[in-house]
C-alpha positions in Angstrom: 4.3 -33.8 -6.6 2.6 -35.2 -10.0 1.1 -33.7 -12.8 -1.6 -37.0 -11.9 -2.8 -34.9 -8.5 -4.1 -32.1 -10.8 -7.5 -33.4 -11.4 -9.2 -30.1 -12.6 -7.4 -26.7 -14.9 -4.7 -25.1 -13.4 -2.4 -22.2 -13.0 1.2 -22.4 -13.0 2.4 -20.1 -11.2 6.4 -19.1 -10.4 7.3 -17.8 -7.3 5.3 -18.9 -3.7 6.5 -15.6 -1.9 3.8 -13.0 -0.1 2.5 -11.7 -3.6 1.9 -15.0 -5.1 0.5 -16.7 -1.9 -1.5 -13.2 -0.4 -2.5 -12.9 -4.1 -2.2 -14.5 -6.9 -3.4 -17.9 -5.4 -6.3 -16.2 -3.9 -7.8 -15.0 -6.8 -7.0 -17.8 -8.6 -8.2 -20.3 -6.2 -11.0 -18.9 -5.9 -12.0 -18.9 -9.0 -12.0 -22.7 -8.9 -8.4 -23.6 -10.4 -5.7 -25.4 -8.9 -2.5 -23.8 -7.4 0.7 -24.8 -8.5 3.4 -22.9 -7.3 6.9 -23.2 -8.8 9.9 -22.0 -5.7 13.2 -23.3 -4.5 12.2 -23.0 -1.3 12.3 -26.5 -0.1 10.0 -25.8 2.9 7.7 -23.7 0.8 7.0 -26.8 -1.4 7.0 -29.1 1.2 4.3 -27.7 3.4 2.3 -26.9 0.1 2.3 -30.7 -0.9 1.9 -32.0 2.6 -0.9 -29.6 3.5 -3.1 -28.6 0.3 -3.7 -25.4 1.6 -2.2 -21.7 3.7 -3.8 -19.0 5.9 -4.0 -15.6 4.4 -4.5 -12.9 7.4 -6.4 -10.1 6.4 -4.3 -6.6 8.1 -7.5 -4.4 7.7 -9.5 -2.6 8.9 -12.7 -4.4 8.7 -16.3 -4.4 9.9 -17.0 -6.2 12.9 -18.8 -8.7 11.2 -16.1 -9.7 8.8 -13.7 -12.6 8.7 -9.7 -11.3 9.0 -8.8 -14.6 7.6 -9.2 -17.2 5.0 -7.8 -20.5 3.8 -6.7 -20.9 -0.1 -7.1 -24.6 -1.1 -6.4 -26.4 -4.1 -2.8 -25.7 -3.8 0.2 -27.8 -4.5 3.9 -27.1 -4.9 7.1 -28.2 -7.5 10.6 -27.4 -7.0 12.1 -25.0 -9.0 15.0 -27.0 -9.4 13.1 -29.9 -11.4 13.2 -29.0 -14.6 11.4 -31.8 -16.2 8.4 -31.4 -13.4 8.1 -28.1 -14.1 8.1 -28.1 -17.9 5.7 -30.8 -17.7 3.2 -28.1 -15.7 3.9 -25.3 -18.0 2.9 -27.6 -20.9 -0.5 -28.4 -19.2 -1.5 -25.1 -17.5 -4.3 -23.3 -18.5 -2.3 -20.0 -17.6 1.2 -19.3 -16.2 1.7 -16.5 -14.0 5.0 -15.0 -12.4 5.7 -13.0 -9.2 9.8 -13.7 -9.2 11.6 -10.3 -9.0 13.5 -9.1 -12.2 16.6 -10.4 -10.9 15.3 -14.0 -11.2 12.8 -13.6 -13.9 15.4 -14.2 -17.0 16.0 -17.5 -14.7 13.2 -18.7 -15.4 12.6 -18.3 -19.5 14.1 -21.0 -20.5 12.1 -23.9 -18.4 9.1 -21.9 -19.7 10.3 -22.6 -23.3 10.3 -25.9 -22.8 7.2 -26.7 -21.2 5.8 -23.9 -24.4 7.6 -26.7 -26.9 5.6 -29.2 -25.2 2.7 -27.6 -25.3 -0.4 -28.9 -28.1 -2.5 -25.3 -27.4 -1.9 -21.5 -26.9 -1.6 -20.0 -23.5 -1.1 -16.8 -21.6 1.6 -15.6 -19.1 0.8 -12.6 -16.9 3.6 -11.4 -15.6 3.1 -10.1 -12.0 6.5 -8.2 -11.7 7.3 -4.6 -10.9 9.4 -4.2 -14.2 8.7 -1.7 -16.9 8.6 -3.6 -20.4 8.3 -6.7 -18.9 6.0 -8.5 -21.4 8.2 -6.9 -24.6 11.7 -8.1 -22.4 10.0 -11.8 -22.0 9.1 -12.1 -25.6 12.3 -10.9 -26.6 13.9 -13.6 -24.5 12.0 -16.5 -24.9 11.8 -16.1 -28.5 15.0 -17.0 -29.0 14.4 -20.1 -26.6 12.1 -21.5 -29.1 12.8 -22.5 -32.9 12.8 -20.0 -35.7 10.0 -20.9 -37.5 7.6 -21.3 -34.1 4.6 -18.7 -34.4 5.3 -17.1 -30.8 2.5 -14.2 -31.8 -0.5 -17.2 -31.9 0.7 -19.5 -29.4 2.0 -17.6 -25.9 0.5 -14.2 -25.1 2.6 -11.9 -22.9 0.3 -10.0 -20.0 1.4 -7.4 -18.2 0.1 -6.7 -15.0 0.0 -3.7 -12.0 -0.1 -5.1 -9.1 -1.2 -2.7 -6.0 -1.8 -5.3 -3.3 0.4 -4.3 -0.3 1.9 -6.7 1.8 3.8 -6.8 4.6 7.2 -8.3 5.3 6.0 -11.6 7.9 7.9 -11.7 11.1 10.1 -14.4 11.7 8.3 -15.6 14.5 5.3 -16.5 12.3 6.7 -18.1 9.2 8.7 -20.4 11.7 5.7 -21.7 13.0 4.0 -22.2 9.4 6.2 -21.1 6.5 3.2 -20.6 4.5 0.8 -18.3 6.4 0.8 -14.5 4.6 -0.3 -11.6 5.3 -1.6 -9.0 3.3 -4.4 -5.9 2.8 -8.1 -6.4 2.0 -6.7 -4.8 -1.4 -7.0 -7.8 -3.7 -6.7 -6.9 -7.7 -5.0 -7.7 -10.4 -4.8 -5.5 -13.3 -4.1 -6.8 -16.8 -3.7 -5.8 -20.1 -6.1 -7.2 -22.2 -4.7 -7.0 -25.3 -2.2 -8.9 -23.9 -3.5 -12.4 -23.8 -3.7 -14.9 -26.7 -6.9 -17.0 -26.0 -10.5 -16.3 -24.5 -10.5 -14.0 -22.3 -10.3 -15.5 -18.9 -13.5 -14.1 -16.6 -12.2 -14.0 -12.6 -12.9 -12.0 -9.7 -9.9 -9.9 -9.0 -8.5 -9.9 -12.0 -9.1 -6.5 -13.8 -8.8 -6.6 -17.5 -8.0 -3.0 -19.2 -7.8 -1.7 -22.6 -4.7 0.7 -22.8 -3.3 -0.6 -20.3 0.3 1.7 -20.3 -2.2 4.6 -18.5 -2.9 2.0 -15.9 1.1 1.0 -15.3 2.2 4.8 -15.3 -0.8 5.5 -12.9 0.9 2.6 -10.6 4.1 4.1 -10.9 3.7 7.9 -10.8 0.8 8.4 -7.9 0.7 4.8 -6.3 4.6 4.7 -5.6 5.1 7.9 -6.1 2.9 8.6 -3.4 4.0 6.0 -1.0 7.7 6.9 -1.7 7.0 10.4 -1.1 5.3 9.7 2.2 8.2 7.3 3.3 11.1 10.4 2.4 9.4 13.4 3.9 8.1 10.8 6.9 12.0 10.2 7.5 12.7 14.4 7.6 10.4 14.3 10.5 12.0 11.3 12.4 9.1 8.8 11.8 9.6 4.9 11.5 6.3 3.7 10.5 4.7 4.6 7.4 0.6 4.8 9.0 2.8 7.8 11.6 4.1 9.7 8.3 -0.3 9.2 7.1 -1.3 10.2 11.2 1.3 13.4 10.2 -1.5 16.4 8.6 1.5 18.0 7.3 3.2 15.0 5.2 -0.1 14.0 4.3 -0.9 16.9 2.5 2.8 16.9 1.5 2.1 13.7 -0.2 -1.7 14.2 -1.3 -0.3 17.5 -3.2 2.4 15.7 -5.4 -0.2 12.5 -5.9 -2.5 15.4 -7.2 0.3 16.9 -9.1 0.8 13.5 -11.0 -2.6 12.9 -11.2 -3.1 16.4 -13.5 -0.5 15.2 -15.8 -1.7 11.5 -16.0 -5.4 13.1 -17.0 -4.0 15.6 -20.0 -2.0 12.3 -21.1 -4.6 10.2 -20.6 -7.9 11.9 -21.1 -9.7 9.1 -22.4 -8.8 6.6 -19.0 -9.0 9.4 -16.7 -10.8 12.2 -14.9 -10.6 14.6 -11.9 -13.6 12.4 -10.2 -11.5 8.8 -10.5 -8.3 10.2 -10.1 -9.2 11.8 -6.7 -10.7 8.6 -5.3 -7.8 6.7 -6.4 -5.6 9.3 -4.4 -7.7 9.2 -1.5 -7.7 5.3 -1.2 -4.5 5.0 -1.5 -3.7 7.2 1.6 -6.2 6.1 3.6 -4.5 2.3 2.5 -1.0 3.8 3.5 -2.4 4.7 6.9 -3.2 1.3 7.5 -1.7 0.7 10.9 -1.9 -2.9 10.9 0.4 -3.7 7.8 3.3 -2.4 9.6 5.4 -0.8 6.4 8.1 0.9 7.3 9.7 4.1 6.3 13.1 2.3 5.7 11.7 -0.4 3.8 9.3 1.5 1.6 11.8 4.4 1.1 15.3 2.4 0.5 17.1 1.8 -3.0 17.9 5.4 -4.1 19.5 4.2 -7.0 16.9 2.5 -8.7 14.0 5.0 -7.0 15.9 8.1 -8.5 16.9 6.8 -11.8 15.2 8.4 -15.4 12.0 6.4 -15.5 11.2 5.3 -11.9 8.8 7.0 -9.8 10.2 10.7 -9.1 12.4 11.4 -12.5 9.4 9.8 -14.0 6.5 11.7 -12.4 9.0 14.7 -12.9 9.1 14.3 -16.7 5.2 13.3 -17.0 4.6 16.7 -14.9 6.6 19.0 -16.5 5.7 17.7 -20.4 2.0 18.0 -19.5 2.5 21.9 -18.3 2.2 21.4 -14.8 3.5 22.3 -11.8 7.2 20.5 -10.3 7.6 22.1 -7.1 6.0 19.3 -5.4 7.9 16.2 -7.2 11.1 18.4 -6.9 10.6 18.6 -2.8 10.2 14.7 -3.1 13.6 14.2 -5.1 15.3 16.9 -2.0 14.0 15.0 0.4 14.9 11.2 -1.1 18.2 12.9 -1.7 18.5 13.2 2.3 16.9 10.0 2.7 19.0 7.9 5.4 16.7 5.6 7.4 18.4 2.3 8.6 17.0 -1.0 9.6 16.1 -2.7 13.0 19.7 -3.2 13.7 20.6 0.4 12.6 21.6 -0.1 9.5 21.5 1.8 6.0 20.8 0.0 3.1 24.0 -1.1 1.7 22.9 0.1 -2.1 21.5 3.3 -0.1 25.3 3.8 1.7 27.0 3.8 -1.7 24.7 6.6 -2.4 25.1 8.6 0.0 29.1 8.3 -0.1 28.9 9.0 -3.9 26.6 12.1 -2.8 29.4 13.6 -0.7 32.5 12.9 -2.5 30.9 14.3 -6.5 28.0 16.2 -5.1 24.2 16.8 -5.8 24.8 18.2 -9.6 26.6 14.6 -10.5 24.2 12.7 -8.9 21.0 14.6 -11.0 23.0 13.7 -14.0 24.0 10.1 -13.1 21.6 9.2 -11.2 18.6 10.7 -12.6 19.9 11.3 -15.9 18.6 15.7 -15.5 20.2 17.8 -18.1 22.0 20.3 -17.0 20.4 23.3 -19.9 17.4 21.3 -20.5 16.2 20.6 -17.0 17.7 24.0 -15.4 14.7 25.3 -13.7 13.3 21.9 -12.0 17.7 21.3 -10.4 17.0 24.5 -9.0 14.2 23.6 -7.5 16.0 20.6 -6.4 18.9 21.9 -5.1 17.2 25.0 -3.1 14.6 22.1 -1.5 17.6 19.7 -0.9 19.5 23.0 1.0 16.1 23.2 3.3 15.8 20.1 3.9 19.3 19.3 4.8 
């Protein structure tokens, strides 16, 4: 592919997987840019160059009369692993987005840098990743890419984003027969931080610019995946597979509507000025009537797996936890959620535990639930007394 194909303004954007393709091209393509996606997928690229455009299914429920799928044109594809091609795209985009994965992200700073170098005007990334600090961390790092005396501050602006698009993971079957088709929810939003960009602001359906936009990345992480992590752990107590049968459960719906509502309390007393009982309570509700969508598929194994990082200080439990009890609520119901991920032992198709997951669990057993509050989820044994109780008695139950 050559930079010559791209007739009109572009996006470059890194990373052709389910988020970038189901969203991130959408919205982008819609809005009348052109596509380019960055992968090292050879197949990926290869279809993307050959056929200009991919099938996005819509896994919905959706009036009769609408369409469950839609093309996304203007799209084209670069290898990853041509440096020079890609630099040359950064250095022309009129925005860069990334949907990579944190391992890979700090992969990919340094072929940013360069196309930045080459670049005669500003421009903005928006970082679609599921990483806390991720604009400050990509600053940090690609600053000392470029020369000392290069004004970073005027020329690249660093945009977080919260993406709560759910998509499910394509069966094999499918993305033999066309490696680019996606699926995805009727969801389609990006949320942004506005302060966050460094030229115009750029008007596009879908994407959601917000003023202080931290109340908008902790309301992601303490009721969106709080929520759906919740509904995933107490789903597995109860011997379900599917995360729309934990939803079609009253009892771990209500389970997981009360410690949503729990987080949503704290997030208004921190956040008064971004939120209220009225749209906290319709953000809870869609969100569970999205988690009983039947047709995504998720899975309690998939949606539930990678204690570790799930249980750690600042994810969504120990978080939520912390948000709850600062703000003077109540943290029974995030304390059953850490019992029950504490139990949490659902395997894959082929009957297998998450191999992060198995560590766990063997750790669990051989230094026991008090060690793994303080490892793991960095609880203080004086400080954070009353809510390890609560822990501990929940995890006995459960068990």
């Amino acid at each position: 592919m050559t930079m010559e194909k791209c007739e009109k303004k572009y996006i470059v954007h890194f990373g052709a997987g389910n988020i970038g393709r189901s969203l991130v091209g959408q919205i982008f393509s819609n809005a009348g840019y052109e596509v380019i996606f960055i992968d090292t997928v050879p197949e990926i690229i290869d279809a993307l160059n050959s056929k200009r455009k991919y099938k996005v299914k819509i896994k919905d429920s959706l009036p009769a009369d609408t369409q469950n799928e839609l093309w996304v044109e203007n799209v084209c594809g670069i290898s990853a692993f041509d440096a020079e091609a890609v630099s040359d795209a950064v250095a022309g985009a009129e925005l860069i987005s990334t949907a990579v994965g944190a391992t890979v992200l700090p992969r990919i700073f340094p072929v940013i840098a360069k196309g930045i170098l080459k670049r005669e005007s500003s421009v903005s990334i928006l970082f679609c990743e599921n990483l806390r600090g991720v604009s400050e961390i990509a600053e940090s790092e690609i600053s000392k890419l470029l020369p000392e005396n290069f004004d970073i501050e005027s020329r690249v602006g660093f945009v977080t984003t919260s993406i709560g698009k759910m998509v499910p993971i394509m069966p094999m079957e499918i993305s033999k027969k066309d490696p680019l088709e996606v699926w995805g929810e009727a969801y389609n939003q990006i949320l942004a931080d506005k302060e966050g960009f460094v030229n115009e602001l750029p008007e596009i359906k879908g994407l959601v610019l917000k003023n202080n936009f931290s109340a908008y990345m902790d309301r992601k992480l303490f009721i969106h995946n709080l929520g759906h992590a919740a509904s995933a752990y107490f789903g597995f107590l109860k011997n379900k597979t599917a995360i729309w049968e934990c939803m079609a459960d009253e009892k771990i719906r209500e389970e997981t509507k009360q410690v949503m509502q729990e987080a949503g309390r704290a997030l208004i007393k921190h956040y008064p000025s971004e939120f209220n009982e009225t749209n906290i309570n319709e953000h809870i509700e869609d969100l569970l009537n999205r988690f009983a969508n039947k047709m995504l598929g998720d899975t309690v194994f998939r949606v539930g797996r990678d204690l570790k990082r799930k249980l750690s200080s600042d994810d969504r439990c120990i978080g939520a936890l912390r948000l709850i009890v600062n703000n003077g609520g109540n943290p029974e119901p995030v304390c059953r959620v850490i019992a029950a991920a504490l139990c949490f032992k659902a395997k894959d198709e082929s009957g297998n535990l998450f191999p992060d997951d198995e560590e766990f669990h063997k750790e669990l057993n051989n230094k026991g639930i008090i060690f793994m509050l303080a490892e793991i989820c960095g609880l203080d044994a004086e400080k954070d007394s009353k809510e390890i109780e609560l822990i501990i008695k929940n995890y006995i139950t459960q068990k």
